[in-house]
Structure formats: structure tokens, C-alpha cells
DOLUMVO-879976 format. One record per residue (C-alpha): residue number from 1; x negated, y negated, z negated. Coordinates in pm, 1 decimal, always signed. Layout:
# residues N
<NUM <X Y Z>>
...
***
This chain:
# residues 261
<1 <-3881.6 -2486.6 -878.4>>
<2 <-4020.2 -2408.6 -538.7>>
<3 <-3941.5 -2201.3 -223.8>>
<4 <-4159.7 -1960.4 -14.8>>
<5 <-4114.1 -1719.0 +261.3>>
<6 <-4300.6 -1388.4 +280.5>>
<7 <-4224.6 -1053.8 +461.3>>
<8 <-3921.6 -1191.8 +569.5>>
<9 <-3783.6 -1311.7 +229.5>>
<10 <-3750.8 -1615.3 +108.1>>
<11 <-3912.0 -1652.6 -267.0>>
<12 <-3774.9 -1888.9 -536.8>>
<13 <-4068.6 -1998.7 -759.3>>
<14 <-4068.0 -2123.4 -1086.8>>
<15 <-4251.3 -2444.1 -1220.6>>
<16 <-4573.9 -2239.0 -1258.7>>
<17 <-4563.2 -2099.6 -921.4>>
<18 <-4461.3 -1758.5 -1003.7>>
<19 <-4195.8 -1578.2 -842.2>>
<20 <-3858.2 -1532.5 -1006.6>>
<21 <-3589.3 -1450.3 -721.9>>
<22 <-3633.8 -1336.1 -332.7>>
<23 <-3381.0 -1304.7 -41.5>>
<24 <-3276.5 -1259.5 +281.7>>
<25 <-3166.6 -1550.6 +467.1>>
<26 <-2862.8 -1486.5 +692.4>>
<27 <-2708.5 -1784.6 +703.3>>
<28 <-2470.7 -1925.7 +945.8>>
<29 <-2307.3 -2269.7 +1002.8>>
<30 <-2138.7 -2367.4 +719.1>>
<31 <-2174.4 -2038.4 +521.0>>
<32 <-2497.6 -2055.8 +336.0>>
<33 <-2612.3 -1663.7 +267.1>>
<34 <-2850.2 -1544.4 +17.8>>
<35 <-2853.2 -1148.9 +107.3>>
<36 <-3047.8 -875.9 -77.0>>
<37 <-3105.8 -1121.2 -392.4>>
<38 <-3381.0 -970.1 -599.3>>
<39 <-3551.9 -1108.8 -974.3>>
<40 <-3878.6 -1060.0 -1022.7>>
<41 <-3886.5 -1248.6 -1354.0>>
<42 <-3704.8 -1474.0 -1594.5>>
<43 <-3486.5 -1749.9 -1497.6>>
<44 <-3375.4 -1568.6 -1175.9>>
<45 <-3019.4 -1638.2 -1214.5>>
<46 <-3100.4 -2016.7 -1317.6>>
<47 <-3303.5 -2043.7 -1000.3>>
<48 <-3028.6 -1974.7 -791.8>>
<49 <-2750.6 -2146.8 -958.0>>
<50 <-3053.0 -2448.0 -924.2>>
<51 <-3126.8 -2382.6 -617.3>>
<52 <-2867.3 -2246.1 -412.8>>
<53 <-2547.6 -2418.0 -542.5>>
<54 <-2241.8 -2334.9 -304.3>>
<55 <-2439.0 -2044.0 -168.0>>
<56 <-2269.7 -1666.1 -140.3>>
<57 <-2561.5 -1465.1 -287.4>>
<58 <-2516.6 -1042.6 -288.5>>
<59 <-2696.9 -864.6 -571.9>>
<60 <-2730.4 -569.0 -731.7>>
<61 <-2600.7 -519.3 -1090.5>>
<62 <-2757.7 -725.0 -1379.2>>
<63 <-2876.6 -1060.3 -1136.8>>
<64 <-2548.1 -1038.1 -1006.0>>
<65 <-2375.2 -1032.0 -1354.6>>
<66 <-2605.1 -1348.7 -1486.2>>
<67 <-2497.1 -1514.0 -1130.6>>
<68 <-2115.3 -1449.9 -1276.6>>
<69 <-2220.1 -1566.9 -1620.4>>
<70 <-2379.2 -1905.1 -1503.3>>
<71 <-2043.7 -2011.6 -1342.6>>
<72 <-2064.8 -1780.0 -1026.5>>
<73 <-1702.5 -1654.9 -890.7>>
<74 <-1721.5 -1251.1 -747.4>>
<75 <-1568.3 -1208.7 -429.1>>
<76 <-1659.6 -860.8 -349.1>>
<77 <-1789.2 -542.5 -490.7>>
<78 <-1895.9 -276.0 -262.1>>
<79 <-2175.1 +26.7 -168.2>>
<80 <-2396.3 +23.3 +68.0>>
<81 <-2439.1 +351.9 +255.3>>
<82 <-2695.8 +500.6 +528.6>>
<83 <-2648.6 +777.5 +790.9>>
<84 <-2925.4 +968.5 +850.5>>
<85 <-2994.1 +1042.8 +1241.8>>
<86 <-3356.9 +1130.0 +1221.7>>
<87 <-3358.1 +1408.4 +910.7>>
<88 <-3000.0 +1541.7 +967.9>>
<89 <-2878.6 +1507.6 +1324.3>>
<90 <-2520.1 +1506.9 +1425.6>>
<91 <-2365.2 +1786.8 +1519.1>>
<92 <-2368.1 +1834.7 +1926.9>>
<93 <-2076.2 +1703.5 +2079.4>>
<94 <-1994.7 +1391.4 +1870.2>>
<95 <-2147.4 +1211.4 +2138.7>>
<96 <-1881.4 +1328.2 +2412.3>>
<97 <-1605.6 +1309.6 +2201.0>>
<98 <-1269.1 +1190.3 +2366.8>>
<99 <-887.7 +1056.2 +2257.2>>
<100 <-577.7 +1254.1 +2350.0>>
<101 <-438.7 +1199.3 +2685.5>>
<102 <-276.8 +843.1 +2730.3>>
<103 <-563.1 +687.8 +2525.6>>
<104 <-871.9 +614.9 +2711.5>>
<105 <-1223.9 +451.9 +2603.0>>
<106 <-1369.8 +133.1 +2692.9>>
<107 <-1622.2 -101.6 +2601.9>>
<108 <-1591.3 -419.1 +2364.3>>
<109 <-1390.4 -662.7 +2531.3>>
<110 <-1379.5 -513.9 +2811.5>>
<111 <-1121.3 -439.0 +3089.0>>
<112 <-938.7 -740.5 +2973.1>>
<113 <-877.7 -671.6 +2591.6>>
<114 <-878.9 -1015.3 +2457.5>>
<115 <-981.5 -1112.1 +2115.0>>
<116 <-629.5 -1181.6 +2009.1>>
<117 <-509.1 -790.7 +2058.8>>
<118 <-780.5 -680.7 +1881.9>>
<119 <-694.4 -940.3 +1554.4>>
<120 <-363.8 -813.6 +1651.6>>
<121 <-479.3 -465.9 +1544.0>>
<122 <-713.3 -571.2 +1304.5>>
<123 <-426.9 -753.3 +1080.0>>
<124 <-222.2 -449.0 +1134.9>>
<125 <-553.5 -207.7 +970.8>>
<126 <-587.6 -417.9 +688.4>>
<127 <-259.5 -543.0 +515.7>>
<128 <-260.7 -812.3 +248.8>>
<129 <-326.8 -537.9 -27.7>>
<130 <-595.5 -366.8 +144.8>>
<131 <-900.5 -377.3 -46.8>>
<132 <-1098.6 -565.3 +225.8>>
<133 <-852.5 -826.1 +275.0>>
<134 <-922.4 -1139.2 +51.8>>
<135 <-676.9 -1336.2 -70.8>>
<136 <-872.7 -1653.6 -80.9>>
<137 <-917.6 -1630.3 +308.1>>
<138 <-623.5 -1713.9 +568.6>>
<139 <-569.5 -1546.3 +909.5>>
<140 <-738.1 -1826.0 +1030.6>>
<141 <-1084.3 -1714.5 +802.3>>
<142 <-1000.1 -1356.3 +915.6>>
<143 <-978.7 -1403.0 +1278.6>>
<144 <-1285.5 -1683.8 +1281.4>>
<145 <-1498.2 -1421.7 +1084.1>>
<146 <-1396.9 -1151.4 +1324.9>>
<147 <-1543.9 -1362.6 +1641.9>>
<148 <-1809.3 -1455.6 +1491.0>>
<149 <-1853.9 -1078.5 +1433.4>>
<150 <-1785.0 -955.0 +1784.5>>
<151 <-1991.1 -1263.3 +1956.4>>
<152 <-2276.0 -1146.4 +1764.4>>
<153 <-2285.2 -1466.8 +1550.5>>
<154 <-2227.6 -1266.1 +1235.1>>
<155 <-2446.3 -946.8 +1160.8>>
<156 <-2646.7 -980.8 +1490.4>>
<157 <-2592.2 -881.1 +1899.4>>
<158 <-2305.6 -599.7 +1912.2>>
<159 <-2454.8 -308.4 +2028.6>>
<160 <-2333.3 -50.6 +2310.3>>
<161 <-2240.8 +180.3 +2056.5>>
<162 <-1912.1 -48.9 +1993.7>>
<163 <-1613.3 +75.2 +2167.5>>
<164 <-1197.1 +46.1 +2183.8>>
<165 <-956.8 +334.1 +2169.2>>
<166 <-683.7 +156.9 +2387.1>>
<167 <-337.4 +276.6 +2490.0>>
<168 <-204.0 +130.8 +2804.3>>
<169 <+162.3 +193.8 +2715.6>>
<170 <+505.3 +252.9 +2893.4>>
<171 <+486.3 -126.1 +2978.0>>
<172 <+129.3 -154.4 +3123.6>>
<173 <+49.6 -382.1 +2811.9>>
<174 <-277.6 -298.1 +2705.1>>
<175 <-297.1 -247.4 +2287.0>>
<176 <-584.2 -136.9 +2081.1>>
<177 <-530.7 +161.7 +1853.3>>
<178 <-881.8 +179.3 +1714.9>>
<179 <-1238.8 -58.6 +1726.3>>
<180 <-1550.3 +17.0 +1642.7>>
<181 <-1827.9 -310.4 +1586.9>>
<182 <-2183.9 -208.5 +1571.1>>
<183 <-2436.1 -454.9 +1538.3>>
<184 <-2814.5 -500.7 +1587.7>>
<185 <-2846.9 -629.0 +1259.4>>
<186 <-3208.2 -868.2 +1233.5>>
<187 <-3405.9 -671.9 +976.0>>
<188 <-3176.2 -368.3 +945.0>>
<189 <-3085.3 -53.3 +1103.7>>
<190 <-2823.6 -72.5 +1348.6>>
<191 <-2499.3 -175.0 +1153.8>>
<192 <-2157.5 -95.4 +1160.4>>
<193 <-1997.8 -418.9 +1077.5>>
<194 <-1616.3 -330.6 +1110.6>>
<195 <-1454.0 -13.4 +1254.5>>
<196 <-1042.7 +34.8 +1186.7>>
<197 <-720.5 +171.2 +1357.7>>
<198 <-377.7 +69.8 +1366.4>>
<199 <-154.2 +282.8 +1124.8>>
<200 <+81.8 +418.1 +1341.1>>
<201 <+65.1 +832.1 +1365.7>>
<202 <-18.8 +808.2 +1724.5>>
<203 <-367.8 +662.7 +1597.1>>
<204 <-434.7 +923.4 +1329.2>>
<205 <-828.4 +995.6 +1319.8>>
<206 <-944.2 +693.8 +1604.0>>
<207 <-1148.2 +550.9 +1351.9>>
<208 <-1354.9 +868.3 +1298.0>>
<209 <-1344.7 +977.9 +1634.3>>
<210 <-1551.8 +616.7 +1740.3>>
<211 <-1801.4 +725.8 +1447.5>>
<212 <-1896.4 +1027.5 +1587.9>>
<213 <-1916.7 +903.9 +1911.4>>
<214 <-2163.1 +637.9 +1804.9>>
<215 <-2343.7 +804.3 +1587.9>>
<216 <-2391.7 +1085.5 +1816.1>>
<217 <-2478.4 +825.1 +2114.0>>
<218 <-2727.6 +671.4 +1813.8>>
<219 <-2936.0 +993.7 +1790.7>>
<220 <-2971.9 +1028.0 +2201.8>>
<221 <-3117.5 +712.4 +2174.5>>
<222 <-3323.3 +825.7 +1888.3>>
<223 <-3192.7 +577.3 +1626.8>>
<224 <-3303.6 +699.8 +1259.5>>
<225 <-3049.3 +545.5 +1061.3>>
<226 <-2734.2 +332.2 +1052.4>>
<227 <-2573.2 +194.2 +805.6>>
<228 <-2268.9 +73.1 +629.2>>
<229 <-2085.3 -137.5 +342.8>>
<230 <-1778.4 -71.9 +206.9>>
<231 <-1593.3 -238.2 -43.4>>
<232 <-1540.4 -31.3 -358.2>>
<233 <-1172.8 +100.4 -361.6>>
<234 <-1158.2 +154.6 -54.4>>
<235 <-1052.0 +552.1 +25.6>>
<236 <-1241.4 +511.5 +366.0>>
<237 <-1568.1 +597.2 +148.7>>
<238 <-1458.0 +967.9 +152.3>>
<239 <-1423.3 +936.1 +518.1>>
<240 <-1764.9 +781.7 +536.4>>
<241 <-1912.6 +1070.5 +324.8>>
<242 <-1767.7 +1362.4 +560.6>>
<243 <-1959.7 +1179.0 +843.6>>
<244 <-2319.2 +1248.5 +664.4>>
<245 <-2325.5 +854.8 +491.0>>
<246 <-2488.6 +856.9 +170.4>>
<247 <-2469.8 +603.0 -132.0>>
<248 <-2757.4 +399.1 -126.6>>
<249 <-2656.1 +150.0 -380.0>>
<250 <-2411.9 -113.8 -486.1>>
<251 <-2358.2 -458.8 -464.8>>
<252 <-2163.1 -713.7 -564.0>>
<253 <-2111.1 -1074.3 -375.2>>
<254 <-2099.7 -1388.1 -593.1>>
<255 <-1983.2 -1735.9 -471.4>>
<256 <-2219.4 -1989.4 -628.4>>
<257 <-2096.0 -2339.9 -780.1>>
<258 <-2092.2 -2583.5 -532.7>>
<259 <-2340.6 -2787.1 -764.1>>
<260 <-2553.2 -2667.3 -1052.7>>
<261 <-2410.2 -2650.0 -1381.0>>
***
């Protein structure tokens, strides 16, 4: 079994030479990645167990189900879905969009707002039983994965589409009601890599209020597409869905054996 790299995949080979399994590299330190996994002939699945033991590998049904069957462990399930900017435009006005008085706009980590109010908000978003919160990762995981995220370590540079719905409060303590991460994904259309909101009433609708804005900002700057995943289960799809995304297929994320079996 060999490896190759061509169009920006990498190729696993079988003894003969011929392809049997491609993917996108995006790796980072310590956490091996194996994205877009595609077979392209027998012995896929076998390759990669070979191959990339202790590797997370995404796939689309069937590869990712032989993954599962040679010893693999899921860890997510989700769609992927694509906004068209190009062939349906947003509506005019997203772009200019603004919160209710005593909420104001700012950048990412801007004016201040350290990284620990916005896990602060983050942890608030997503409960234990929220779909997207795994219970084989600490706060710890969470809040490493969300810096790596935000410093552009994760999914690629954050863009200047990313924003913060922040409320400065009675007490002049600043606290983040709502975030929005996009990211310049290598390989990919822009990508929104997290957006949430606190729960609390006086947040209602933050989350889909930094959509529009960046998708209408997107389209100014004559972006075609952006895109999305989101775990299935999660009711944000239909959210997702009134904002123009569209299903463009579904995925499932398999944890490898940390040696071949």
C-alpha cells in the first residue's frame, strides 16, 4: 500500500498501484485528519484502517460504515450545506442589519472581548445535551478547539465576516450574546465554522441576525458560496434552511483504531 498526492488529495494505493481511497489532508498537531474520504475501489476501508490508524477520517455513507465495521468508533453525523450568493442573492438589507438598542456590533476579539467571555457564552449555547457537545471531550477539549478555531489554526484565517453581538450591561462588564466564526477555509468556500447565542430572551434571533449580516457582506464582496456543517439533530438546520442553505450531503466522522486491526 502506497500514498500519492494529486489535485490536492492525497491517494491511498493498493499493492498494484491502483487507487483505492483519496482525501483531504487537514491535519493539525496532534489531530491527524483525513477529510472528504473517497473509495475508488476495493479495500478502501482496509487501506485506511492500514494506513491511517488513530486518524479521524469523515465519509460519506457506505466507506464510512466499513470504517465502523473494521473497528472504527463514530463521533459525529452531520450535513453539509451551501448558500448560494452568486445564483440567489440575499435579500437587500441583510448586509446593514443591526441589534436592538443596548447591543452593539464589533469585530472578533475586538474592543477587549477576551477568549474566555466568549467560551463563557459558548458553554452557555451548547449545554451538555446539545447535539454538538461531545461527551468524550472536556471543557478543556471545548475551549482548546474553540482557539484553535478563532486563531485560525482550525478551518483556516477567520474572515471579516466574523462578528460579536455584545451587551455592555448595567455594570460596564462587557458579555457576548451572540458570535459568528467564518473562516477562509484552504480549498473551500468561505466557511462558517461556529456561530451561537446565549439562551437568554434578550438574545432571541442574534444568531440569525450575524448570518444575514455576513452573508449579505459575502455577496458585496462577490463571494459565490459559503458553506456549513451541522450535526444531524440539531433544530438549527431549519434555521439554516430559511437563510437559503441547501443540503448538499451527509457525512459521518469515524475515529480510527489507534493501530490496525
Amino acid at each position: 500500500m502506497d500514498t500519492a498526492a494529486t489535485a490536492g488529495r492525497t491517494v491511498l494505493t493498493g499493492a498494484d498501484g491502483t487507487p483505492v481511497m483519496s482525501y483531504v489532508d487537514r491535519s493539525r498537531p496532534g489531530a491527524p485528519m483525513a477529510a472528504d474520504a473517497r473509495a475508488h475501489g476495493p479495500g478502501a476501508a482496509r487501506a485506511a484502517l492500514d494506513r491511517l490508524a488513530g486518524w479521524t477520517v469523515t465519509a460519506a455513507d457506505g466507506l464510512a460504515e466499513e470504517l465502523v465495521a473494521g473497528g472504527g468508533r463514530p463521533v459525529r453525523r452531520a450535513r453539509e450545506m451551501r448558500r448560494d450568493l452568486a445564483g440567489d442573492p440575499p435579500p437587500e438589507g441583510w448586509a446593514d442589519e443591526l441589534p436592538t438598542p443596548g447591543l452593539r456590533l464589533t469585530g472578533l476579539g475586538t474592543d477587549g472581548e477576551g477568549l474566555g467571555e466568549l467560551f463563557s457564552a459558548f458553554l452557555a449555547a451548547f449545554p451538555e445535551d446539545h447535539p454538538d457537545r461531545r461527551p468524550d471531550r472536556s471543557e478543556a477539549d471545548e475551549f482548546a478547539l474553540l482557539a484553535a478555531l478563532v486563531g485560525g489554526r482550525a478551518l483556516g484565517p477567520v474572515m471579516d465576516l466574523s462578528g460579536l453581538v455584545v451587551d455592555d450591561g448595567d455594570s460596564g462588564a462587557v458579555r457576548v450574546g451572540a458570535a459568528l466564526v467564518v473562516n477562509d477555509r484552504p480549498d473551500e468556500v468561505p466557511w462558517i465554522g461556529e456561530v451561537f447565542r446565549r439562551p437568554d430572551r434578550r438574545y432571541a434571533g442574534l444568531g440569525g441576525l450575524l448570518l444575514r449580516r455576513a452573508l449579505g457582506k459575502a455577496a458585496e464582496q462577490g463571494v459565490p458560496e459559503v458553506g456549513l456543517a451541522v450535526t444531524e439533530g440539531n433544530p438549527a438546520v431549519r434555521s439554516y434552511e430559511r437563510l437559503g442553505f441547501r443540503t448538499v450531503g451527509v457525512y459521518s466522522t469515524v475515529r480510527l483504531p489507534a493501530t490496525a486491526l
